[in-house]
C-alpha positions in Angstrom: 0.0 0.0 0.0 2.7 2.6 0.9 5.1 1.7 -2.4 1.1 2.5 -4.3 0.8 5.4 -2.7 4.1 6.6 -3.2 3.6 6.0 -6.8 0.2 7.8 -7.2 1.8 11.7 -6.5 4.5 10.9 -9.8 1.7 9.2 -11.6 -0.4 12.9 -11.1 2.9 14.6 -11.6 3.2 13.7 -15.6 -0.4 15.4 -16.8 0.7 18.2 -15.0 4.2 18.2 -16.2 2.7 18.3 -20.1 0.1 21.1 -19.4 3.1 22.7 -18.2 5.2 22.3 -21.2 1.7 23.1 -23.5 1.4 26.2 -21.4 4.5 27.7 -22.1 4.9 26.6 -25.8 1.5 28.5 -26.4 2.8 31.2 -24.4 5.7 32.2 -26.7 3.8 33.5 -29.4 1.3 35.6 -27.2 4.6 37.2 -25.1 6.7 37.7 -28.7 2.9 39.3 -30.7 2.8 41.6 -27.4 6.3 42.7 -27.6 5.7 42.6 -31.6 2.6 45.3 -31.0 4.6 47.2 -28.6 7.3 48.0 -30.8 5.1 48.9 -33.7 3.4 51.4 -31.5 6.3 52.7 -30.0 7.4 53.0 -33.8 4.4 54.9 -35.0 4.7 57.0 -32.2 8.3 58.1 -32.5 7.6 58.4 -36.6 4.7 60.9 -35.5 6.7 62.9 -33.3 9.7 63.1 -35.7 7.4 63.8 -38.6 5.6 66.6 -36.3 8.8 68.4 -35.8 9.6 68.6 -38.8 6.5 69.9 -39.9 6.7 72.7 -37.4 10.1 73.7 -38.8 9.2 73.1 -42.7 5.2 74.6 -42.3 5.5 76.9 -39.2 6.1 79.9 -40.1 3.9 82.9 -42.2 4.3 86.1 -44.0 1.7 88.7 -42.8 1.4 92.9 -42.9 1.7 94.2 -39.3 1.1 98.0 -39.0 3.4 98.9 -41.7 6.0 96.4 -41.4 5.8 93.0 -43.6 6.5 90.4 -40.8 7.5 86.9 -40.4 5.9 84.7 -37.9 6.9 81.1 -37.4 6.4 78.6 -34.4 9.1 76.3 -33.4 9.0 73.3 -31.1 10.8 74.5 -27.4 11.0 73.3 -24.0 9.0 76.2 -22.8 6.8 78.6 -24.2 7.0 82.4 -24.8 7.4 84.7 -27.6 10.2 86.9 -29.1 10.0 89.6 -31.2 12.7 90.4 -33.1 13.3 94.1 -34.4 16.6 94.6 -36.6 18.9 96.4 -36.1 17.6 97.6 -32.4 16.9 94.6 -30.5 14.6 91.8 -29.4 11.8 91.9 -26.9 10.9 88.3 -24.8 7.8 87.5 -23.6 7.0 85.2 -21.7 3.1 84.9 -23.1 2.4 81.5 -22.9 3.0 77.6 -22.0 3.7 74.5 -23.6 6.2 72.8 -25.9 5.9 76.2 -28.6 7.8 79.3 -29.1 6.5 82.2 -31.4 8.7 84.4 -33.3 8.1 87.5 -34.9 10.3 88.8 -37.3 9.8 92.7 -38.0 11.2 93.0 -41.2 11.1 95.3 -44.6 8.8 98.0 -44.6 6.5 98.5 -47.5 7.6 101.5 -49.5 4.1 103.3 -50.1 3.1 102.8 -46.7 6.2 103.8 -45.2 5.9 107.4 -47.3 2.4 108.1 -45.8 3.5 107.6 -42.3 5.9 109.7 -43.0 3.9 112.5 -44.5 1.0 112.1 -42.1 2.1 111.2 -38.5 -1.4 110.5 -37.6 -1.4 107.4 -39.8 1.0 105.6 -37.6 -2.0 105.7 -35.1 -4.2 104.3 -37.7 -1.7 101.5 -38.2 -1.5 100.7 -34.6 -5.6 100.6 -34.3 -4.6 97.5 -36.9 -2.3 95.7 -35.1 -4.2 93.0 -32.8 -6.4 92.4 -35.8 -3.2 91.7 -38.0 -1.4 89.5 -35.2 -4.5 87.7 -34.9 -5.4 86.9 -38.4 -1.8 85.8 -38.9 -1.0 84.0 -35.8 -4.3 81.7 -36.8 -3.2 81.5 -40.4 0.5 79.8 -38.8 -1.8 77.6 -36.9 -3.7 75.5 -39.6 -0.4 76.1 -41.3 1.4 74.5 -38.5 -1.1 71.8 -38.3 -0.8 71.1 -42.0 2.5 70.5 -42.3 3.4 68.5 -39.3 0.3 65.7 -40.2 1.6 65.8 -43.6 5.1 65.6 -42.7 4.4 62.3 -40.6 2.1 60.9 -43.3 4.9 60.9 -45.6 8.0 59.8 -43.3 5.4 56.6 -42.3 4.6 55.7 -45.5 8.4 56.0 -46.6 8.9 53.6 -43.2 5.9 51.3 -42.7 4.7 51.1 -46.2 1.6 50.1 -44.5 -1.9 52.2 -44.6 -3.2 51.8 -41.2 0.2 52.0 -39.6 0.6 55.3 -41.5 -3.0 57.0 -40.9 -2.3 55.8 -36.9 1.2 58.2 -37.8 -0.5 60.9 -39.4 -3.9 60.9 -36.4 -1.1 61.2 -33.9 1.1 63.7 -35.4 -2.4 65.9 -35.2 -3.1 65.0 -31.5 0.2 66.1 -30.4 0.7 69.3 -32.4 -2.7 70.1 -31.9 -2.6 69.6 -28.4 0.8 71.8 -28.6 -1.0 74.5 -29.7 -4.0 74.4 -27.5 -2.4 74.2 -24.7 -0.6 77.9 -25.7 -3.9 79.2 -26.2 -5.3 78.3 -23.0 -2.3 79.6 -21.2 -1.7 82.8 -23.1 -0.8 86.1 -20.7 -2.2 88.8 -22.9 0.1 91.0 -19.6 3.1 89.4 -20.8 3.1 92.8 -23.1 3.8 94.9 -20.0 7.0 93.3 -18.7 9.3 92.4 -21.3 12.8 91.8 -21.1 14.7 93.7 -24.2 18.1 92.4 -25.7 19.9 95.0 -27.6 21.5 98.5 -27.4 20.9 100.5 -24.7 20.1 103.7 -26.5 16.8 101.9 -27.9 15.9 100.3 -24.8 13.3 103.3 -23.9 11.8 103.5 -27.1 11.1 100.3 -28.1 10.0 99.1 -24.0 8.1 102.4 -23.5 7.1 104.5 -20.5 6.8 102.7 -17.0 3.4 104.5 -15.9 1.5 104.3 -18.7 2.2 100.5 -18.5 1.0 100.0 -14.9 -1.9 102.3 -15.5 -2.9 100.1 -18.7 -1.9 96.4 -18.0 -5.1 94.9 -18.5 -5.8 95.7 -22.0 -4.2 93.7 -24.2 -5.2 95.5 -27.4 -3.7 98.7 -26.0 -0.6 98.0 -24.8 -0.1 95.9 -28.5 -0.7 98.8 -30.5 1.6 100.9 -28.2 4.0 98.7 -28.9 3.7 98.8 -32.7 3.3 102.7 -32.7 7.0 102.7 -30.8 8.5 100.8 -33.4 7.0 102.3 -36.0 7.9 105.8 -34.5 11.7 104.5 -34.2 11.6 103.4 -37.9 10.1 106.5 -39.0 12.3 109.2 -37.4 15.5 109.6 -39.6 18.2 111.2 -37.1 17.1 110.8 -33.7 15.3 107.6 -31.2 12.2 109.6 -29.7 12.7 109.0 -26.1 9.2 109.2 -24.0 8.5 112.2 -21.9 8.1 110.5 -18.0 4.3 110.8 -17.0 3.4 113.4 -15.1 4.4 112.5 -11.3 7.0 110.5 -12.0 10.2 110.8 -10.8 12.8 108.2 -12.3 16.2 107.0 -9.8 19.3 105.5 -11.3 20.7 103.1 -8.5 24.3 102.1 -9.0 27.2 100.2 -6.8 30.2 98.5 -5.7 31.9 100.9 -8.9 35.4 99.9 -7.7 37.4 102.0 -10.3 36.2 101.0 -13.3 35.7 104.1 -15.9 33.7 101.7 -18.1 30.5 102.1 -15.4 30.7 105.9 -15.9 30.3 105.7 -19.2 26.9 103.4 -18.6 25.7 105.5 -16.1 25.8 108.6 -18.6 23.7 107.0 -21.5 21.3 105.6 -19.0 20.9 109.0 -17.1 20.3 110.5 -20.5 17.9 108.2 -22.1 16.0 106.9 -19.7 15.5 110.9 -18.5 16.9 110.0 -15.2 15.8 112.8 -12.1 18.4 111.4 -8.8 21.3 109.2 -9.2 21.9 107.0 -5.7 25.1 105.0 -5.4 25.5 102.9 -2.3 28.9 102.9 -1.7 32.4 101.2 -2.8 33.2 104.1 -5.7 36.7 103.1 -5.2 38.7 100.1 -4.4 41.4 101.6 -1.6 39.8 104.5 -0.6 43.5 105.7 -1.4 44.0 110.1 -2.4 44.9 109.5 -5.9 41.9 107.3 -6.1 39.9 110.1 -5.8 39.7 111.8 -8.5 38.1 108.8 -10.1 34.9 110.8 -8.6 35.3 113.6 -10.9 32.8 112.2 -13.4 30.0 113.1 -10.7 30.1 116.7 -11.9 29.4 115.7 -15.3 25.8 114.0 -14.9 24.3 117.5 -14.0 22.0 115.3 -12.2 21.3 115.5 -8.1 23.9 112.3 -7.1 23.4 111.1 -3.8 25.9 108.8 -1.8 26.6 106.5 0.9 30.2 105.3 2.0 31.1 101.8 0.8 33.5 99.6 3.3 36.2 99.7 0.5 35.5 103.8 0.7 37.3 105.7 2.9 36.5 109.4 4.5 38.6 111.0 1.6 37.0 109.1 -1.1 33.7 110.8 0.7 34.5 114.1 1.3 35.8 114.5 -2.7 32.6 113.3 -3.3 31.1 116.0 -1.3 33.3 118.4 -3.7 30.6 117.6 -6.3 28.3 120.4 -7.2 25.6 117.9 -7.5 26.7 115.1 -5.2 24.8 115.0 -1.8 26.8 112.8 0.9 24.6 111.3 3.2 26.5 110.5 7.1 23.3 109.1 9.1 21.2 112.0 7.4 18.5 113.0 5.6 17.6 115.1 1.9 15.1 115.8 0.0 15.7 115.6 -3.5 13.0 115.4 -6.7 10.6 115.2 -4.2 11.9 112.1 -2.5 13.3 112.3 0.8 16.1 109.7 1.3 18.0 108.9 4.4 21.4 106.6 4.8 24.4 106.0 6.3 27.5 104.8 5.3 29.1 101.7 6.3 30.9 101.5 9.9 33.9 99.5 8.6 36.8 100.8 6.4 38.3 97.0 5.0 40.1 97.6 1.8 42.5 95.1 1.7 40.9 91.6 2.7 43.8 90.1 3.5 44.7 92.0 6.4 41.2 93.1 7.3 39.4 89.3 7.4 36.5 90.5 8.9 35.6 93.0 6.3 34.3 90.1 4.1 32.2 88.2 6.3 29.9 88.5 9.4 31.5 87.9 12.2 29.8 88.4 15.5 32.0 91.7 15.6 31.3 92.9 11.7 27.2 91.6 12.3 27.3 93.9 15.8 28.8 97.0 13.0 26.6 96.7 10.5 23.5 95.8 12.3 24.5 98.8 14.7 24.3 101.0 11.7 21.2 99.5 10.8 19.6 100.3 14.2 21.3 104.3 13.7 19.5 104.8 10.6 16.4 103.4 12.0 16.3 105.8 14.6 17.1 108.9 12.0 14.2 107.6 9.7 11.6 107.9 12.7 12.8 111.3 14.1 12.6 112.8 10.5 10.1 115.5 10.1 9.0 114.1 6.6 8.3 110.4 6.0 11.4 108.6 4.4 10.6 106.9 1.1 14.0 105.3 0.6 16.7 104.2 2.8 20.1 103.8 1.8 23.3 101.3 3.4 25.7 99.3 1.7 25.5 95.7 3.3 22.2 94.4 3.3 22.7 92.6 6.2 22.5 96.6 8.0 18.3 96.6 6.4 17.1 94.4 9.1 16.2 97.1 11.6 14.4 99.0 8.9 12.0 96.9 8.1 8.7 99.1 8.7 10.7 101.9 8.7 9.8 102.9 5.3 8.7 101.3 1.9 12.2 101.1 0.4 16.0 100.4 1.5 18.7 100.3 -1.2 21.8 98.2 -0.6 24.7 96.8 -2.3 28.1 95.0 -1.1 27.4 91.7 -2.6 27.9 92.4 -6.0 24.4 90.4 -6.8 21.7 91.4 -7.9 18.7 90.5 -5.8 15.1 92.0 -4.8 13.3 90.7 -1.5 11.4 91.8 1.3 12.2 92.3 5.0 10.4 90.1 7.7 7.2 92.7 8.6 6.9 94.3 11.7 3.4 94.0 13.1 1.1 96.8 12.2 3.9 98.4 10.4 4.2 98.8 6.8 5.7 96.2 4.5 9.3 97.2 3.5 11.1 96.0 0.0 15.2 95.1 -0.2 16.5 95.9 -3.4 20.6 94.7 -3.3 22.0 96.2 -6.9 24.9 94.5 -8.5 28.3 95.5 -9.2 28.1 99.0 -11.4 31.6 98.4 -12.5 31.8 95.0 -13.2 34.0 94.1 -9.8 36.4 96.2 -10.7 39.2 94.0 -11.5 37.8 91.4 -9.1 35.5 91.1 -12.1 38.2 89.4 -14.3 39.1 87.0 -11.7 36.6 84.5 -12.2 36.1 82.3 -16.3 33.3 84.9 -17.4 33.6 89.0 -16.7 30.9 90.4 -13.7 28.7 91.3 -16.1 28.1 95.6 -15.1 24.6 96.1 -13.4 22.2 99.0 -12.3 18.6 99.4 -12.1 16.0 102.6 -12.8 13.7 102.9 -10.6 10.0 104.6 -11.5 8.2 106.0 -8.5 4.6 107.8 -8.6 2.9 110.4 -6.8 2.8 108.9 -4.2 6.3 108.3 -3.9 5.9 104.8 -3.9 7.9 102.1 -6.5 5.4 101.0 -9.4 8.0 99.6 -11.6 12.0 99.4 -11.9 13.9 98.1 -15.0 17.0 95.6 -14.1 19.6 96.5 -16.9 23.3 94.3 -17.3 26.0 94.7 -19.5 28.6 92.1 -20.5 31.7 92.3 -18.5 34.9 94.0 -19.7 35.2 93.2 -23.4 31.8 92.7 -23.8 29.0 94.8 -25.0 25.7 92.7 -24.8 23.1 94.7 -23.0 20.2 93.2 -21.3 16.8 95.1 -20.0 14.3 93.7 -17.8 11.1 95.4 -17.0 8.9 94.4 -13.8 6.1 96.3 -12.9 4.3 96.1 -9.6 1.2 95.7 -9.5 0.2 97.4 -5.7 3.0 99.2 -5.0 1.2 100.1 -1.8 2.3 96.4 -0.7 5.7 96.4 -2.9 6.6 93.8 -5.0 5.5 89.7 -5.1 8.9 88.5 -3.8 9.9 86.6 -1.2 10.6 87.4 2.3 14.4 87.5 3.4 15.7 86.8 7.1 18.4 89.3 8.2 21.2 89.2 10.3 20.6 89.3 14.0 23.4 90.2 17.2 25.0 87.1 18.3 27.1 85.8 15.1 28.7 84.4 13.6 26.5 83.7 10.6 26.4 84.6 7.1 24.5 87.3 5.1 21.0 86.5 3.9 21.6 88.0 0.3 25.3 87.1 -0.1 25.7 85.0 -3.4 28.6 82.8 -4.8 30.3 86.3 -5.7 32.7 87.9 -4.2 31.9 91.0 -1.7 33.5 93.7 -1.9 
């Protein structure tokens, strides 16, 4: 019975043994057709994506009348959306005006000869062209659509049939190719930012910048029609290709006074000369610098500060740490430099206070603790902090900006007053200070390096490019919009402008709030960047 019983399991084991066997030689097939089917898809896809592409690049792009410039528009695949117009010989404007996987170019190009001549013999037509403009962008931008469209299901219709040589295969090609492109393209229009038009960031000279960018107030005022600030646009351009000799240059608004911040010069001659064409094109009102004109603070240094003079324009001025108490007082020698020692001054109808900074650290090597905080350089420059504080309640008017060189001196001015300047890390970066309770909210602007780094700039694999910023304030006093402009290093000439406008200036800027520097150190400052202070 037991040798039977033993025998019955391996008797039961063969069936199950040959289904196994069956099993897995049916198997085969099914796993290799899945795999089979798999790649085929994976095939089709990548044919439709391939042919979509280059449908974009081959069909994308349309020739259409825009105010009186014959323009090019053409949509490329990107890995993030936006739009550029390009205007030869000035410049480009970026927008960032929508999402997805498409960018939009326009291409301002010739100028039709007939309509060029009546703009120029009635001025008043260039405001009939502009009235024109949305209509024109419109009708073209949906003509490079279908056109878009077109070409990239055409483009993977042929590239399948070329591969597969199979119908379905190449209509599955050709149905995907639309999905995706399609889908491209709707997902710009449902994320378009028709207020993209108020901010742009401009690439190009300098001396076109405020022509072709256009006045900050009327911007603010107007950022919510679309159509508007379009045809403005247009009209600028047209106005700049119209006028034979000189750029028109917008008068400000009424109200508005416009401040040129600079810092951290540090000798270089290459930042007056920025400063100059800025102050003159942008129709600057106050100059502030916030300290470190000079690298030593040493006498001969000082004449360096001679090209004050020339600006004609009020120049107001705190003492950098690489400054010394020469460098300041030939600064005071200035007819129209203002030096400001823990004091106040009303200038363009702004009253600013500031104070210069409480260490004197030239040389870094022998002064360590002029480039870091220290619990002694945090109690100096917080000190200074707490002195300006004090001088911005006592002052008989209310103080609209405050001025100090480190940043990390801003923190006991938060609620002091809307606006404290700084500079000292050679970075640019804008921020707000940690609100005092029931006070009002109080923006950090930290400027860049004005002169490149001096020759600290050349230290590094790529030149500090040169930075400053204009700042637009309205009747109120208050900051509605500022424009971040950078120059290439030394040797270089590209110029970059950035426009931001805020939208309650009331409540400053959307940026984020910074911690600051508190008594106790050691620690490190809040805005200090992979650059070197100075």
């Amino acid at each position: 019975m037991d040798g039977q019983e033993n025998e019955q399991p391996r008797t039961g084991d063969t069936p199950a043994t040959g289904r196994t066997r069956r099993w897995s030689l049916r198997g085969r097939p099914v796993v290799r057709g899945r795999l089979r089917r798999l790649g085929v898809a994976l095939a089709v896809l990548a044919v439709a994506l391939t042919g979509a592409v280059i449908g974009t690049y081959a069909g994308g792009h349309v020739g259409t009348d825009i105010g009186p410039f014959r323009a090019q528009l053409s949509l490329t695949p990107a890995l993030e959306g936006g739009t550029t117009v390009n205007v030869p010989p000035l410049g480009a404007l970026l927008l960032n005006s929508h999402d997805g996987p498409t960018r939009l170019t326009v291409q301002l190009g010739s100028l039709d000869q007939g309509r060029t001549e009546a703009l120029i013999d009635d001025p008043a037509s260039i405001s009939r062209a502009s009235q024109s403009a949305v209509q024109d962008v419109r009708a073209g931008v949906l003509r490079l659509g279908l056109r878009t469209l077109a070409g990239a299901v055409l483009a993977a219709l042929l590239l399948a049939a070329l591969v597969f040589r199979d119908v379905r295969r190449t209509a599955w090609a050709g149905g995907l190719s639309l999905a995706v492109t399609a889908g491209s393209l709707g997902l710009a229009a449902a994320t378009i930012r028709p207020q993209a038009i108020e901010e742009p960031r401009y690439e190009g000279l300098l001396v076109n910048a405020p022509a072709i960018v256009g006045d900050a107030r009327r911007i603010a005022n107007d950022y919510t029609k679309y159509a508007e600030q379009l045809q403005r646009l247009v009209g600028n351009v047209s106005q700049l290709y119209t006028t034979v000799s000189a750029l028109p240059v917008y008068e400000p608004a009424p109200g508005t006074t416009r401040v040129l911040h600079v810092s951290d010069m540090h000798l270089n001659p290459t930042g007056w000369q920025l400063i100059r064409t800025v102050v003159e094109q942008f129709g600057i009102d106050v100059v502030i610098d916030t300290g470190d004109i000079t690298d030593w603070g040493s006498e001969p240094e000082a004449s360096f500060v001679g090209s004050i003079g020339l600006l004609k324009k009020p120049y107001v001025y705190i003492r950098g740490n690489h400054d010394s108490a020469r460098t300041a007082a030939a600064v005071a020698q200035q007819p129209n430099a203002i030096v400001l020692n823990n004091t106040t001054t009303t200038v363009a109808g702004l009253t600013v206070a500031g104070i210069p900074d409480p260490r004197f650290t030239p040389d870094k090597e022998t002064s360590p603790a002029g480039s870091g905080l220290t619990k002694v350089v945090a109690d100096q420059v917080i000190g200074a902090g707490e002195q300006l504080a004090t001088t911005v309640r006592n002052s008989p008017a209310p103080v609209n900006i405050a001025l100090v060189h480190d940043p990390a001196s801003a923190g006991p001015l938060s609620g002091t007053c809307p606006l404290v300047l700084a500079g000292h890390t050679h970075a640019r970066q804008v921020s707000k200070l940690p609100q005092v309770p029931d006070k009002q909210p109080t923006q950090l602007m930290v400027e860049g390096s004005t002169g490149g780094a001096g020759l600290r700039g050349l230290e590094g694999e790529k030149p500090t490019p040169l930075s400053m910023t204009v700042l637009y304030f309205d009747q109120q006093k208050l900051l509605q919009a500022y424009d971040d402009i950078t120059v290439g290093g030394t040797g270089q000439a590209q110029v970059n402008l950035e426009r931001h406008v805020i939208r309650d200036p009331a409540k400053g800027a959307q940026v984020p709030v910074t911690p600051t520097p508190t008594r106790g150190g050691p620690q490190e400052s809040p805005t200090a960047g992979p650059t070197t202070t100075g």
